[in-house]
N, C-alpha and C positions, 0 to 999 in steps of 0.2 A: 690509423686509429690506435693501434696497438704504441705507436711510440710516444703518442699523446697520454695514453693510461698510465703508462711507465713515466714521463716526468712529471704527472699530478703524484704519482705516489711517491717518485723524489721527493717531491716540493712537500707532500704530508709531512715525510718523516723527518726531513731538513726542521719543518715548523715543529714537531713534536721534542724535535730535540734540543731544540731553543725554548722549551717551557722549565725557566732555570727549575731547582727544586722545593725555592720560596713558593712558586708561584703554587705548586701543587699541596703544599704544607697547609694543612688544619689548622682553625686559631686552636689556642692551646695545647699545640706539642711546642717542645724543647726546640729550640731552635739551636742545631748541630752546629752551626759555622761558627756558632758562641761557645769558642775553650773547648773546640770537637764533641762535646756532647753536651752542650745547655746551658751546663754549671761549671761556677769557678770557684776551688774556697782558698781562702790565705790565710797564712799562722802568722802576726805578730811576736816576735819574738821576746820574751821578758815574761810572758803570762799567759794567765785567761784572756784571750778576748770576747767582746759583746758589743756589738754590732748595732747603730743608732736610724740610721737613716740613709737614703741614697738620693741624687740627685744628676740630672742631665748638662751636662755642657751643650752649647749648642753646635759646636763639632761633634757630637755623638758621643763622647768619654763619658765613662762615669763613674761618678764622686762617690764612695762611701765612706760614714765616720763609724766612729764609736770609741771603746775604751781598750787598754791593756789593763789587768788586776793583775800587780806583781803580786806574786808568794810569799804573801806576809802576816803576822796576827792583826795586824793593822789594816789589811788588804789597801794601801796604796797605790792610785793609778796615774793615767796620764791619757790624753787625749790620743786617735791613731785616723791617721784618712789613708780610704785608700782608690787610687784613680788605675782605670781600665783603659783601654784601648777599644773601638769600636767590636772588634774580632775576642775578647775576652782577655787578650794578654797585657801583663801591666805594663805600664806607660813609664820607661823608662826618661821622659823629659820631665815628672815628678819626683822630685827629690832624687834623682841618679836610679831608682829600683820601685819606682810607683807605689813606696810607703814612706809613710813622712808618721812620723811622732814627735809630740809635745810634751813639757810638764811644766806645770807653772805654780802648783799649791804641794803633789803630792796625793791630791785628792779630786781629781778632774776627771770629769768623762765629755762624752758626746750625744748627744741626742737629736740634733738637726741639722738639715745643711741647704742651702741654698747658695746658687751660682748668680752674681750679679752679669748686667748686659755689658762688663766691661770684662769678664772673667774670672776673678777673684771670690774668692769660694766665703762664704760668712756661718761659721758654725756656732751652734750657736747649746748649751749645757748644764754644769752643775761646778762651780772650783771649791774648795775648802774656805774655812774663815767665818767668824760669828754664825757656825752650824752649817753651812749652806749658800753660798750666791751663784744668781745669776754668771752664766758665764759666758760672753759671745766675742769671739777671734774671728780675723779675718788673713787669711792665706792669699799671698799671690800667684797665679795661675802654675807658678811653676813648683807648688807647694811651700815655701818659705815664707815666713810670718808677712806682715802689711804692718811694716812703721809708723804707716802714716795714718792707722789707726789707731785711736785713740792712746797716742801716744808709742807704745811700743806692740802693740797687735792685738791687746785683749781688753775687754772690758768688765768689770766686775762692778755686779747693782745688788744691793743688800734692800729687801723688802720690810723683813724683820732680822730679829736677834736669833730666830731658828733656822728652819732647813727650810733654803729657797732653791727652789731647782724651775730651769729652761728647760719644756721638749720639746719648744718648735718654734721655726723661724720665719717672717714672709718677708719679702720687698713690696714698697710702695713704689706707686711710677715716680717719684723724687726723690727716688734714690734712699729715704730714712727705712729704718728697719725695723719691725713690730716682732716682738719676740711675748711667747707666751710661757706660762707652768702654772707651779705654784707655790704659795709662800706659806710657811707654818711660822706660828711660833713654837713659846713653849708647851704650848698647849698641845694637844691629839689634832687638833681642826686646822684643815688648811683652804684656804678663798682660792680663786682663782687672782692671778697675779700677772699684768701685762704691763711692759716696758717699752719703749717708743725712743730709738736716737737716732741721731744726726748721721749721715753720710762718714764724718770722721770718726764717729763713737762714742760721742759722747751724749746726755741723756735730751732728748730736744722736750723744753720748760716751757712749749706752747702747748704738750699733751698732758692733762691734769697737771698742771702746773709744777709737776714737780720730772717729767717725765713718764711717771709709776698711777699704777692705778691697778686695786686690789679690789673682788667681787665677790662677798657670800652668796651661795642657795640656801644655805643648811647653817646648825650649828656645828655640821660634823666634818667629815674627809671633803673639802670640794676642790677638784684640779682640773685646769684646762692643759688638755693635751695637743690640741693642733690651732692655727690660728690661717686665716681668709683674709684677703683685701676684695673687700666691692670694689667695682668698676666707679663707683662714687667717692670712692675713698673711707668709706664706712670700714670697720674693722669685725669679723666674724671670728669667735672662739667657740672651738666646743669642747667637752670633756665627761668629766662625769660629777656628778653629785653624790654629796652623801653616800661615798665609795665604798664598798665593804662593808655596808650596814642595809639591811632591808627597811627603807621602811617607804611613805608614801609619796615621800619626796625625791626617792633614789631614782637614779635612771641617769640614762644622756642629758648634757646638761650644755645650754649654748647662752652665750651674751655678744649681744653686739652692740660695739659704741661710734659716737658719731666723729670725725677728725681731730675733735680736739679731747677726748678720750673720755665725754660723760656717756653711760647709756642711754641708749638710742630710747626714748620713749616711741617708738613706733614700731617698735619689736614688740610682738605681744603686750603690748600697754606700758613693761617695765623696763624693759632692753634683755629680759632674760625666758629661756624657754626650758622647760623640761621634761622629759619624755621616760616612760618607764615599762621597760621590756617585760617587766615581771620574773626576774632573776633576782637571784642574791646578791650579784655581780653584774649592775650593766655600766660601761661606760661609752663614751665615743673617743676613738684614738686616731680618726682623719676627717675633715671637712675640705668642701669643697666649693664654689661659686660657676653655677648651670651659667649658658648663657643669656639666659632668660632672666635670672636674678634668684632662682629660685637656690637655697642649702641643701645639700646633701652630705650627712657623716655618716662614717662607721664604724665597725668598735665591737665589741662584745655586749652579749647580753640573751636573757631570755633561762629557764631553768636548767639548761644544758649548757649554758656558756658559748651560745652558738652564734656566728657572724651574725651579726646587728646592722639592717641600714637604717637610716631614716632620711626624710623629706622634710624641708619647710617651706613653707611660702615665701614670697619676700616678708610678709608682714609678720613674721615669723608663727605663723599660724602651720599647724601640722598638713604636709598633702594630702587630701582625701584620695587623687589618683593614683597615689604611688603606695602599690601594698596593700596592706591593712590599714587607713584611716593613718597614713604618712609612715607607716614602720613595718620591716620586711624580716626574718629570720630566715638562716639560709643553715641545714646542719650539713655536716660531711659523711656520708656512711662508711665502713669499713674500721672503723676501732672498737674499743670496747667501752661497757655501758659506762655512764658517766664521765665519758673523754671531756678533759675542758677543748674546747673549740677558737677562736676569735679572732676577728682582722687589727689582729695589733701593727701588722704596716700600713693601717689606716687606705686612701685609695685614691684613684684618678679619675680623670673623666679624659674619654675620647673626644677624637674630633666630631664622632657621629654622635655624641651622648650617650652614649653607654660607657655603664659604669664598671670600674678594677677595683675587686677590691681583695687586697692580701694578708695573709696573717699566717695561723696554726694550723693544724688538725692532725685527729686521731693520738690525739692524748700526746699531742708538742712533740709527737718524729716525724711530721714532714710538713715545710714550704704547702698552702693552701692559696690557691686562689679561685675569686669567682668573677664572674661579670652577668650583670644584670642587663636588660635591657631599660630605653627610660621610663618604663610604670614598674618598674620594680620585680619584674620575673626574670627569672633565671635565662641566659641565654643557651637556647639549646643547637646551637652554629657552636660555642665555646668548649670543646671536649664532649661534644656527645650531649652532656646535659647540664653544661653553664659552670661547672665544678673541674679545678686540679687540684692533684696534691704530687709532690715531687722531691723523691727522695734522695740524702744526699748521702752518708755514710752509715749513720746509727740513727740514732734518736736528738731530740732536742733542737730539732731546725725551725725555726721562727722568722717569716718573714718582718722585717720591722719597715719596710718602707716600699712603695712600688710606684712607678713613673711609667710614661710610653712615649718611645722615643718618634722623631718624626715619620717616619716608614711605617708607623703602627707598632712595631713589634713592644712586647712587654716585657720592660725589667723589672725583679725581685730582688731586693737584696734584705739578710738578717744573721741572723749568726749559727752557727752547726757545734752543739754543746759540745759532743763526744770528744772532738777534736778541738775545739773551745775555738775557733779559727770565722772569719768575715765569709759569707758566702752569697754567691750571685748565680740566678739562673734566669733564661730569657725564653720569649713564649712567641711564638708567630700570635700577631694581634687579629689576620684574616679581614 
């Protein structure tokens, strides 16, 4: 009997010590095997950097863009990606040191990126030229441009004669690319502005006829910051209205149009919705597609500045089950009074339907994030009480994008002011 007790309690502690230390890890700690403690940040050499978006390989790497700003009165920049290794360290089969930079105007940045299913990374921006264009390149897996896009790897779409800027890119399942922002002219007002091409790059003339297709709410600031593909092919944007200015029209602001790029009249009766936190500042800076059909973005918003979700129906009619009558405010405690707040990395959706969503807090010195469950509360399995924030050196860290790779786990990537430098931190998903 006694040698029977003794090899149960081998076999305990044999099985105890086979419970790797993922297995015991909390959602929402750092996850240590990532660059030995969570976070990874990288300096660009040439300048400031600032930091656009992140995006998944489907080997586990991951893609982040954004800008270099050389030191100039001019402040000229240049496009900058930077690719990871599962483990946190760069990917030296990326341009020989797992940074690769561009420059094509002088005056270029990065604001989105997505990976197509053949590899080949699609970023998509801002170049110089009649104030502002569209900017969207395309990289081969191993970081070097894609020729065989639209000629020599970049494509520039002029909406107007002012400042047109790209902040987000999607794929359709045929392979065309819907890219969103917005177009000013010379005027203060800017529409929301969405672009449709071809697999090679160039503008496809069956989407409003001309490729392009520009959208007022307002007479004033209106910009789409993220863009959806329905499973129907239907195209979802959201952003914000009447930016910067209170008034009854301001809030998150979403249009969705139908394949060949009119709005959707079965979106709330016009193809467009608007939703208003009751802030001076609300916008939406990520949308998403439930599997259900139903929208979900995020964003700032509310008198504080504080993460902003919202719901829609399909028929783009507001949740009643999610939140407050479709709209959730989520603040971070621990800063001081009138911290601005906001998930300016927009957000994800799990495989369970709960939702990621990342940005600022505590007055822009640290990485925030939260996760909701799907009616809209806070998950309190996620850190205790549904809320992170994670520091990286000083002040100024902004998450600008956040994915979950397949394992669950959560990546954050945005930029770390102090050090002006790319920064990445990863979260057990639980």
């Amino acid at each position: 009997m006694k040698s029977r007790r003794c090899a149960i309690g081998l076999i305990s502690l044999a099985l105890a010590s086979a419970v790797s230390p993922a297995a015991l890890a909390a959602a929402g700690e750092l996850d240590l095997s990532f660059s030995g403690n969570g976070k990874q940040n990288r300096h660009f050499k040439g300048g400031d950097n600032y930091a656009g978006d992140v995006a998944l390989q489907a080997d586990g790497k991951i893609v982040e863009v954004g800008q270099v700003l050389r030191p100039s009165g001019l402040q000229p920049s240049k496009i900058a990606l930077l690719r990871l290794n599962t483990n946190g360290t760069l990917d030296t089969t990326f341009r020989r040191d797992g940074q690769a930079t561009i420059d094509f105007t002088h005056h270029d940045d990065a604001q989105a990126v997505v990976i197509q299913p053949d590899g080949k990374i699609v970023v998509a921006g801002r170049a110089a030229g009649h104030g502002g264009r569209f900017l969207l390149v395309r990289f081969r897996p191993n970081g070097h441009l894609d020729k065989t896009f639209s000629g020599d790897g970049a494509a520039f779409t002029d909406f107007t004669k002012g400042d047109d800027i790209a902040f987000a890119v999607a794929l359709q399942g045929d392979g065309k690319i819907v890219v969103a922002g917005a177009a000013r002219g010379f005027s203060a007002a800017a529409s929301f502005a969405i672009a449709r091409y071809n697999p090679d790059g160039t503008l496809d003339r069956s989407f409003s006829t001309d490729g392009r297709v520009r959208t007022n709410f307002t007479t004033l600031d209106d910009q789409a910051h993220d863009v959806a593909i329905q499973s129907d092919g239907k195209i979802v944007t959201a952003g914000g209205a009447a930016m910067f200015v209170q008034t009854a029209e301001s809030g998150f602001a979403f249009a969705r149009y139908t394949t060949d790029g009119t709005l959707d009249s079965s979106f709330d009766g016009d193809g467009k919705q608007t939703l208003d936190f009751g802030g001076q500042i609300d916008w939406a800076d990520g949308v998403a597609i439930q599997g259900d059909g139903k929208i979900v973005a995020a964003g700032t918003g509310g008198a504080n500045g504080d993460f902003a979700l919202a719901r829609l129906e399909i028929d783009g009619t507001p949740d009643a089950g999610f939140g407050s009558v479709g709209k959730v405010l989520t603040h971070f405690p621990g800063g001081f009074s009138g911290d601005f707040t906001g998930a300016f990395g927009g957000l994800a959706l799990q495989a369970d339907g709960k939702i990621v969503a990342a940005g600022t807090a505590q007055g822009f010195l640290r990485f925030a994030l939260a996760r909701y469950e799907t009616d809209g509360s806070l998950d309190p399995t996620f850190s205790g009480d549904g809320r992170v924030v994670t520091h990286f050196v000083c002040c100024d860290a902004v998450a600008e994008g956040v994915a979950i790779q397949a394992d669950g786990k959560i990546v954050a990537a945005g930029g770390q002011g102090d050090t002006h430098s790319f920064a990445v931190a990863r979260y057990f998903g639980g």
